[in-house]
N, C-alpha and C positions, 0 to 999 in steps of 0.2 A: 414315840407313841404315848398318845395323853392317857392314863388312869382315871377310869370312874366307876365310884362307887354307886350301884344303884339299891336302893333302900324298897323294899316288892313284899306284899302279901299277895304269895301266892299269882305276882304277877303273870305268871308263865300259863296261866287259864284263858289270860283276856290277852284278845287279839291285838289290839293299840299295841298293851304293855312289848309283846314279843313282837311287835314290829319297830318297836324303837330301839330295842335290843340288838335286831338282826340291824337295822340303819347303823348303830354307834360302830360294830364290829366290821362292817363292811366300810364303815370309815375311818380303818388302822385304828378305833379306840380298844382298850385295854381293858373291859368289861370283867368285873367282880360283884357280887350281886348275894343280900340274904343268902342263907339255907333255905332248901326247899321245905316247905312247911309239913308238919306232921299226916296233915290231912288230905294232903297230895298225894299220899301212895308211892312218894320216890322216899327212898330213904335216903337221906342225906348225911353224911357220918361227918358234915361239920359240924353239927349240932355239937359231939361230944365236947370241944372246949372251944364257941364261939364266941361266949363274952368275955372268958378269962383272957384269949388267946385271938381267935379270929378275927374278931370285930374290931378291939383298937387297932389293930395289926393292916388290916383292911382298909378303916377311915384312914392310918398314916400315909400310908401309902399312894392315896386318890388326891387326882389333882382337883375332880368333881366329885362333888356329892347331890344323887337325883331321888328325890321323892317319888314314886310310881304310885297316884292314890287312884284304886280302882274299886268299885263296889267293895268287894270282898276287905278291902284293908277297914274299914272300918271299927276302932276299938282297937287294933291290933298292938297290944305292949311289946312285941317286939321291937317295931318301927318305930315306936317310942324310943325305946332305949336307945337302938342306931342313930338316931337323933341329939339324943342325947352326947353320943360319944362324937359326933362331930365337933 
């Protein structure tokens, strides 16, 4: 099973994003993906240590790494930095 990283602000709003998502998963891939964002209403408790801990931990592990640019990512330092850490 292949490992991909996918790199989302707030991907999970926009219909494309969460249909390439359910495509990857239904194609035996091994799908890891940002924290859901603040502004989402989900709380996500990776946040507590994602860039000390999660995030290289996450890129090492990925065989891919996917960019998700949807409206809403615009500006987004997050996505920067995951960028970065590839």
């Amino acid at each position: 099973m292949s490992k991909v990283f996918i790199s989302w602000y707030d991907g999970h709003n926009h219909i494309l994003a969460n249909q390439l998502f359910t495509l990857l998963k239904k194609n035996s891939f091994d799908v890891e993906h940002s924290p859901y964002s603040h502004q989402s209403g989900t709380y996500d408790e990776r946040w507590n240590k994602w860039y000390e801990e999660g995030l290289p931990k996450a890129i090492k592990q990925a065989e891919m790494f996917i960019a998700v640019i949807t409206p809403s990512c615009d500006g987004s330092i997050w996505m920067l930095q995951e960028y970065q850490e590839r």
